[in-house]
N, C-alpha and C positions, 0 to 999 in steps of 0.2 A: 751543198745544203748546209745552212746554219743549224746554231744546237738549237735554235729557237722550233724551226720547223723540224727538227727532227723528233722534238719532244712534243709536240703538237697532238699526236695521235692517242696521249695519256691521258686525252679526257674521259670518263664514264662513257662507255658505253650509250646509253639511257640519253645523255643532255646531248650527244655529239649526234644520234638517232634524230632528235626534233631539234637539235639546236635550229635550220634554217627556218621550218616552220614556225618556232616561237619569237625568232628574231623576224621573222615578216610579218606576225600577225599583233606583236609589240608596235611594230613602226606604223601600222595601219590605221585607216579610221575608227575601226572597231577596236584598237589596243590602246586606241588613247579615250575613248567613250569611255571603256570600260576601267581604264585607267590600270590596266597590267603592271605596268614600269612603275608607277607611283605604289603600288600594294607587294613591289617584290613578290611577283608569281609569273608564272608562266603559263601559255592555253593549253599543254598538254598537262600544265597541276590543274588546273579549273575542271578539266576534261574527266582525271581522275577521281578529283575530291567530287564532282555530282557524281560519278556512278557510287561511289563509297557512302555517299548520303544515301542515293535512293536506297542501296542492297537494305539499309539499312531501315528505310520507311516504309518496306515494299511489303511487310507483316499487314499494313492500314489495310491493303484493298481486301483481302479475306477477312480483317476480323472487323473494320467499319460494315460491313454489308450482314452478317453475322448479326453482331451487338443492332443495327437499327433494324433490322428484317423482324426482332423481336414486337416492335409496334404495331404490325400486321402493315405496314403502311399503308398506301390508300383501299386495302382490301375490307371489305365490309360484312354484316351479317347477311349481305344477299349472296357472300362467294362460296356460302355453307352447302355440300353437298347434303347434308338432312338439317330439317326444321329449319329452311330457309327464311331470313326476316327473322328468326328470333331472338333477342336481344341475348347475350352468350351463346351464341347455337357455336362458335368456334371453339369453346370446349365441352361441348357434349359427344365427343368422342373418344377412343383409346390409342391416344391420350385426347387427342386434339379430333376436330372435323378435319377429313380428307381432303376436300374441295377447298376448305380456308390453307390448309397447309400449302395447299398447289399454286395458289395466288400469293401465299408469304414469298415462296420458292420464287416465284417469276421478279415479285418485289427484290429479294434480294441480287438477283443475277441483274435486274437493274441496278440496284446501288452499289455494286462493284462498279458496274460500269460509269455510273456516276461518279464513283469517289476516282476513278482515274482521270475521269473530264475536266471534274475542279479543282483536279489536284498538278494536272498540266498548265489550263491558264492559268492558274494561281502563282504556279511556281517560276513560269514565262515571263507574267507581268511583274513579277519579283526581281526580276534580273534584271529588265527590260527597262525600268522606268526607277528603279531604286538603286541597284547597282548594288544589290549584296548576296551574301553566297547563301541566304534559307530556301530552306524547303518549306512549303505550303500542303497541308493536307489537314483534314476532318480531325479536329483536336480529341484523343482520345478520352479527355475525363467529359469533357462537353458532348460528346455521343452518348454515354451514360445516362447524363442527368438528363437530355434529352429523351431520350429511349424512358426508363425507369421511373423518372420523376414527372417529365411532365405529360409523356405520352400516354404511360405506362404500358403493361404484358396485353400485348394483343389488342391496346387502345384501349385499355379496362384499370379502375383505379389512378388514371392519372388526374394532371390539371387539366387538360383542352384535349382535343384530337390531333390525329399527325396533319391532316391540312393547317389545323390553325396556328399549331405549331412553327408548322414552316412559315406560315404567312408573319407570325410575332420575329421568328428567324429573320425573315427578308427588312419589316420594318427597321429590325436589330441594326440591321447593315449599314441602313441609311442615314441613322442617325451616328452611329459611329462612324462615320464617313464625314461628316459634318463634323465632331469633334474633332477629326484627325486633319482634317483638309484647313478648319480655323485655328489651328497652331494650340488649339485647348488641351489635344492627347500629349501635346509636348512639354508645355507648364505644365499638366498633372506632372510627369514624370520627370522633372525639375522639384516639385513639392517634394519627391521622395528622398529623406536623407542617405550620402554614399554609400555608409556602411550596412546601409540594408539593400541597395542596389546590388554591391558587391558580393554577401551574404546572398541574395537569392541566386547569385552563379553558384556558389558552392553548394545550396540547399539542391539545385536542377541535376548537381553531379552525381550526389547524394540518390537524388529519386531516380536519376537514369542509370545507375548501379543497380537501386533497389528493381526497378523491372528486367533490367539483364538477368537477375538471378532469379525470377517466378517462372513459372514453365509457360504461363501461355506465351511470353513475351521474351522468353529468355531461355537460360540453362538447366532451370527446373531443381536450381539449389535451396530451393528455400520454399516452403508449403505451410497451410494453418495448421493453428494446434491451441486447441482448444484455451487451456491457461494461461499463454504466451503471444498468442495471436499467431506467431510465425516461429519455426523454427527447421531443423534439416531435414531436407526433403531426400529425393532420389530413390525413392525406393521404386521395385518394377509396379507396372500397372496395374496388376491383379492384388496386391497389397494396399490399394487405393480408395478411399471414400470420400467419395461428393460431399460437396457442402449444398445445402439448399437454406434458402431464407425462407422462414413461413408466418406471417403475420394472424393468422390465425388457427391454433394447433387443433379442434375443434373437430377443424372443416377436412385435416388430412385422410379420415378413413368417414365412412357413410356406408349406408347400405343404399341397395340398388333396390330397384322393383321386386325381384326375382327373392330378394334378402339376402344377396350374399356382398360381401362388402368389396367395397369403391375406396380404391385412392385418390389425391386426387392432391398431385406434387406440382411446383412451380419448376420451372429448367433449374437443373444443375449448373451450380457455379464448374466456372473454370480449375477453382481452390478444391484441394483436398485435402484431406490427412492420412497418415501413410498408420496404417493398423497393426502394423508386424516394428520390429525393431532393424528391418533390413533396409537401411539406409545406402543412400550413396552406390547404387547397386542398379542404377539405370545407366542402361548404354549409351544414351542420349547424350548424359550428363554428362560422361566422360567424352563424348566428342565432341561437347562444345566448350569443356576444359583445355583437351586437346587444340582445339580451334583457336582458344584465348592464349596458350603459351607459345602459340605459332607466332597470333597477331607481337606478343612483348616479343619475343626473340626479334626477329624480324625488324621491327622500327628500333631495337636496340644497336642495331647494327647498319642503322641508315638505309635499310630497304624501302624505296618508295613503291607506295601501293598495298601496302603490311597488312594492314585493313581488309581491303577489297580480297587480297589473295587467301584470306584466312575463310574469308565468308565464303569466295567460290570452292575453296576446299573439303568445308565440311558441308556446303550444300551439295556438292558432288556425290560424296560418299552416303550422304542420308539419303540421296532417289535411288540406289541401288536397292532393291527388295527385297525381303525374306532375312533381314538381318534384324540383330534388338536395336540398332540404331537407325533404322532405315525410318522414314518420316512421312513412306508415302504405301498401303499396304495394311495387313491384318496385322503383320510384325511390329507396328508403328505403338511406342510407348505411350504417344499422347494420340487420345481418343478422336474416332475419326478419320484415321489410318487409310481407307479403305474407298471414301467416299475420296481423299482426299487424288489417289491415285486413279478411281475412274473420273474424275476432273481433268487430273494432270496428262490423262492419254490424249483429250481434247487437242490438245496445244495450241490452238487458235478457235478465237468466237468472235461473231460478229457484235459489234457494242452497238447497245438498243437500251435506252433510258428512257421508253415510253411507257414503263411501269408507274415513274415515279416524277415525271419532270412536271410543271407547270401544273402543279397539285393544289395550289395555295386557294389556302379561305378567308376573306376577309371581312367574313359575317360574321365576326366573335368579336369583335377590339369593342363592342358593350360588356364585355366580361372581365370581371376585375381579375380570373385567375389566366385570363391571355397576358395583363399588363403586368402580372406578377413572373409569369414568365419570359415575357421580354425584360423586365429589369434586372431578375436575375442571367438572363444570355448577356446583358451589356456591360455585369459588372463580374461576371466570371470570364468575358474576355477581353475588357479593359486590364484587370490585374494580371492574368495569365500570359496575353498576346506582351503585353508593354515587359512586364519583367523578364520575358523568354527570349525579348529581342533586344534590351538591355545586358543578360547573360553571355547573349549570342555578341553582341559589340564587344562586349569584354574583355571573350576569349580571341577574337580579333588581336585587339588591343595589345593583349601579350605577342602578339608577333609582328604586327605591326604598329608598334609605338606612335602615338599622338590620334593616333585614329579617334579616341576619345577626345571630346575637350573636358578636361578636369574640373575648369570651372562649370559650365553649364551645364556637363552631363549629355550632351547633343553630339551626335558623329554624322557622318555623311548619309544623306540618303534616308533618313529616319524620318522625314515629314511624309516621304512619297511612297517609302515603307508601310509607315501605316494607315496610310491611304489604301495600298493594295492589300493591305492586311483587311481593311475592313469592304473593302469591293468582293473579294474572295468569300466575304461571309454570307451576300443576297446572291452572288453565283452560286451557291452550294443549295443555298433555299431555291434558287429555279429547278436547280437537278432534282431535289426530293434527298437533303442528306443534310444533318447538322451544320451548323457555323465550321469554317474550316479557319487556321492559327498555325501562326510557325512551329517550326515543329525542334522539338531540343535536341532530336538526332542530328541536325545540322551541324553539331559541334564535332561529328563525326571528318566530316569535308572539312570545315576548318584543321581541323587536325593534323587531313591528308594536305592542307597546302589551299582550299579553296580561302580566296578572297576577294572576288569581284561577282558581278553577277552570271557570266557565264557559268560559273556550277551551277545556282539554279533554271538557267538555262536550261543546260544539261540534266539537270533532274526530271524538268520539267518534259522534257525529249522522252525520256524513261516511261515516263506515265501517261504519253502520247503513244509509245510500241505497245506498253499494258492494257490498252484498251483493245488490241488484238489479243497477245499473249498471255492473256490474266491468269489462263490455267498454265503458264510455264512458272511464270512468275508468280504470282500467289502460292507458291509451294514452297519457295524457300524459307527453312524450317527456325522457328523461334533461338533453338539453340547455335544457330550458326547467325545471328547476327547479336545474338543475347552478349556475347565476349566485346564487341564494340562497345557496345553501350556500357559495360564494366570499367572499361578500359579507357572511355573518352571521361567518363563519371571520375572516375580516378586523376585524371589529369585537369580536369576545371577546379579541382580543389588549390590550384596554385592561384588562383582570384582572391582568397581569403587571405593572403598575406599584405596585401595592402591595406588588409582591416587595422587599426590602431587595439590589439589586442587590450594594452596596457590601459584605457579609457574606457572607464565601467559602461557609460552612457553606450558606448559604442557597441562595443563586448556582448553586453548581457542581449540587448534586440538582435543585433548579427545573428547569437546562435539560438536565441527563437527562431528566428526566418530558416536557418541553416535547417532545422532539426522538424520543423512543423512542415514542412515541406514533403520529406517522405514518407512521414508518419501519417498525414492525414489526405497525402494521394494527391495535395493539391498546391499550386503554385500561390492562388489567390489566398489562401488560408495563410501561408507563410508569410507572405507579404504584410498583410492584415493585421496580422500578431507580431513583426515586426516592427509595424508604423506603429500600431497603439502600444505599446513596451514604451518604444521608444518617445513619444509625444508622453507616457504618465511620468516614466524617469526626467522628461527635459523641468517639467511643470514640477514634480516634487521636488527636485534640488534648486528651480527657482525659488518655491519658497523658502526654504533654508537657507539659502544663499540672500532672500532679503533677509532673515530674520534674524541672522549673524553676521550681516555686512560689517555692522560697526564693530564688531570684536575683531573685525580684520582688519579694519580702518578705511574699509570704504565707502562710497556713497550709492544708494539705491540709481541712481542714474548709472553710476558704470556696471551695476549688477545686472541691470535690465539689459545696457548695451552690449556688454559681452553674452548675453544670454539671446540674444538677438535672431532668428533663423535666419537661413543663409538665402530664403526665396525672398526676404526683404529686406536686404544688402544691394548695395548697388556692384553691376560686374566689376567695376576696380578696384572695388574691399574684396569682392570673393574671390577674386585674380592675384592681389596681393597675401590674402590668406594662404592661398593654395601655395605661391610660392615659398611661403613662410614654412607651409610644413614641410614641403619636398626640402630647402634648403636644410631645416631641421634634422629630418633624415639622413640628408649627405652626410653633416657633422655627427651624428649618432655613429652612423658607420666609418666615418672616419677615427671616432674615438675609440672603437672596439678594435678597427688596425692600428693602430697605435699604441694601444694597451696588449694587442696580440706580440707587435713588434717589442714591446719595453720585454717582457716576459719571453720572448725568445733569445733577446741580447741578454738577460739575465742571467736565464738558463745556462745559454753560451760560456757567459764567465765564469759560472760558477763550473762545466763541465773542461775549461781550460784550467784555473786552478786547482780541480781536482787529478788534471793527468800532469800540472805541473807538480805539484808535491811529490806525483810517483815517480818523477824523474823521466818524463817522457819524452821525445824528441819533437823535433817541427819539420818532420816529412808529411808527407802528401799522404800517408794512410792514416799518421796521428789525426792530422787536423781533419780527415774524413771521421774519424774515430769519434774527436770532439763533436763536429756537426750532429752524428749519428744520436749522442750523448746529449745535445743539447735539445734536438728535438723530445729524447724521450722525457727529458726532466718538465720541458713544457706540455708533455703529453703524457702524463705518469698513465692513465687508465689503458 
């Protein structure tokens, strides 16, 4: 036997396990569709990086069904078990009417089932036809405004009702579907300058940090406070007070028939404030601290699956009962506990979406506040869906180089991306559930290795078994997937380094975008106040720039032309540009090694004439001596 085979058996474990599988499903028809070999991956990383995204997405089906079940959905004032037909008659009860509560109930255990329906073909046709590794589910800021803004609390105070909601929804689709299919969704996002493309990866790291750390979504590090907005959270439950919103303070206490007084509160937010000074003193928090220094050791040390292993870990330990960090239970820190474990003894349900599907109304589009609602669905997910999947190419990008093209901003698979990006959003209106959008924990699977569309494949498998197992799955607990999102949040901040820090123009809107992002919950905001920053600074320093051309010797034609935007450039200026700066770059970097080197050799000499003067010798520990000496003179600190 040669050394060659004998040393053969030194491969990992792990690669030498799938090696034949992944070398057979490389060389297949399905390895070169999906283009495996070209993306440097393999079907067993695609396999790993979707379960890592779903563990990851898998909070959507309990808290979408949750946040929309709030509109009463298609439930009415005839579902009131008293003072039936009476207009409010769903809150003339303590709190609420009985009979309206039973039919929100039936609505929501359909939009669980719904949002795992939409959120399977979504994420199928994502792999299927685009060939990238996102997840598709019900965008969580767009269920909100949905719900609260246009629905409103039990169908009461909003713009339209939930039918016609959906039905502006569905319209939504069609029309974004149309921009996406006429290559328009592609020029918009050609109009948006790099440094704020690149900026909104770091602004989504930023916000997917910021939710890893709140307790519905996360570790439960961080809670409101009144002066501050946010500050440390963790204290136990019973030190805990609700936030409630109340638009009119008036209407909170009344008296009753009888005289004696009436409350009469809006649901409690998710948010608290912690009333005692015992901080940091939830069990929760420490296990999904514990859960996060698992996931960094772990990938520190090249463990593949780092992720996935951290989240089954501490989901593990939280279904055990009777403990302060158990997650399912009366013991359970975040409220709910109890309901959540006679749920979870279920283990399987049959999926039934005849609550909510094929709801729509389309006897309102005379009403100027349906069109005020669809305008705003189509421009909270033009900017959200296009920057998320921009962000999401990005972080690609960094692993697999050219995947971007520099000049145009355009990567593979982006027209037919957001194609099913907006197919997904009139699916979601047939179920009875919000516009659905990629979703930013995808950067989770990229992370783990996904880059082709079998991860959302695979995701999208996940949320096809969820439609049986929703009560297994709906339980794994915010603090065990909360450390991912910390953790991925953390590592997309390496996108901000292609920013050109040193160019004001650039600079100053980058970290608008970066910072308005998690401060105001929203992707589309960031953006927003990045473009207009940056369009006031281009316009202001044009005019300065004409109006001291001549004191620099120039002519108002070369002020305009170097001023020129790059969406009205032709691609062989924008392609020569781009070269210009990456070449720029090299030499930059080239000069700081080279000024590293002058200053090492310096060093060097100066730490050889100072052991020559002491009369030192030229053995092999001297001149280690010297080395030793020279690095420190180049590194005094």
């Amino acid at each position: 036997m040669s050394e060659t085979q004998k040393e053969a058996p030194a491969v990992a474990p792990e690669r030498s396990m799938f090696a034949g599988l992944n070398q057979a499903v490389e060389n297949s028809l399905v390895g070169r569709y999906f283009k495996i070999k070209e993306r440097n991956t393999s079907f067993t990383t695609e396999l790993r990086a979707g379960t890592v995204t779903f563990l990851t997405m898998a909070y959507i089906l309990a808290v979408n069904g949750n946040i929309v079940a709030d509109t009463g959905g298609a439930c009415t004032v005839d579902d009131c078990s008293s003072n039936t037909g009476v207009p409010f008659c769903m809150f003339m009860g303590t709190p609420f009417d009985s009979g309206y509560l039973e039919c929100r109930e039936r609505a929501k255990r359909s939009m669980v089932t719904a949002t795992a329906v939409s959120s399977f073909v979504a994420s199928v046709m994502m792999g299927v036809f685009a060939n990238l590794p996102f997840g598709m589910a019900p965008g969580m800021g767009i269920n909100a405004f949905f719900t609260y803004t246009v629905v409103g609390f039990f169908g009461s105070g909003g713009m339209i009702s939930y039918r016609d909601a959906l039905a502006a929804a569905f319209i939504e689709g069609w029309i974004f579907f149309f921009i996406s299919i006429t290559g328009l969704r592609t020029k918009i996002t050609t109009l948006v300058p790099k440094c704020i493309m690149l900026a909104t990866s770091g602004g989504i790291g930023l916000f997917l940090a910021f939710i890893g750390m709140q307790t519905s979504n996360g570790i439960g590090l961080i809670a409101f406070e009144p002066a501050t907005l946010v500050t440390l959270a963790g204290c136990p439950i019973e030190d805990r007070a609700p936030m409630y919103t109340i638009k009119d303070r008036n209407a909170v206490c009344s008296l009753d028939g009888s005289g004696g007084v009436k409350t009469s509160l809006p649901p409690a937010s998710p948010n608290y404030e912690c009333t005692t000074k015992m901080k940091m003193r939830s069990a929760s928090l420490w296990l999904g601290i514990m859960g996060g220094i698992m996931m960094v050791c772990l990938m520190a040390r090249g463990f593949r699956g780092a992720i996935m292993t951290a989240i089954l870990f501490v989901t593990f330990v939280s279904w055990i009962p009777n403990h302060k960090a158990s997650y399912l239970g009366k013991s359970s820190q975040i409220e709910g506990g109890e309901g959540r474990f006679t749920y979870f003894k279920k283990v399987v349900q049959v999926p039934d979406t005849s609550e909510t599907d094929l709801e729509m109304d389309f006897g309102a589009f005379g009403k100027s506040q349906l069109w005020a609602a669809l305008i705003s669905f189509l421009y909270l997910d033009l900017l959200d869906c296009t920057g998320t999947f921009f962000s999401m190419a990005s972080y690609i990008n960094k692993r697999v180089p050219g995947f971007i093209n520099p000049v145009t901003k355009t990567f593979p698979g982006m027209t037919q991306g957001f194609c099913v990006d907006a197919t997904s959003i009139w699916i979601g209106a047939l179920l009875g559930i919000p516009p659905l959008t990629v979703y930013i924990e995808s950067a989770t699977g990229i992370r783990e290795g996904g880059r082709t569309g079998i991860t959302a494949i695979m995701i999208g498998f996940y949320f096809m078994l969820a439609m049986f197992f929703a009560p297994i799955i709906s339980s794994i607990p915010p603090y065990a997937t909360g450390p991912a999102l910390i953790l991925v949040g953390a590592l997309m901040i390496e996108n901000l380094l292609d920013i050109d820090w040193k160019d004001y123009q650039q600079a100053i809107p980058a970290f608008i975008t970066i910072s308005v992002i998690p401060l105001t919950y929203s992707i589309a905001y960031g953006i927003i106040g990045g473009v207009i920053s940056y369009m006031l600074l281009w316009f202001l320093l044009l005019i300065y720039d004409i109006i001291t051309c001549k004191l620099y010797g120039k002519s108002i034609r070369e002020v305009l032309i170097a001023a020129k935007p790059d969406v009205l450039k032709p691609y062989e200026v924008m392609e020569a540009e781009e070269i210009g700066r990456q070449v720029d770059r090299i030499e930059q970097l080239r000069k700081e090694m080279e000024d590293a080197q002058d200053m090492l050799a310096a060093s060097r000499q100066i730490a050889e004439d100072r052991h020559a003067s002491k009369g030192g010798d030229n053995s092999v520990a001297a001149a280690k001596t010297v080395d030793d000496d020279a690095k420190t003179a180049a590194n005094p600190v």
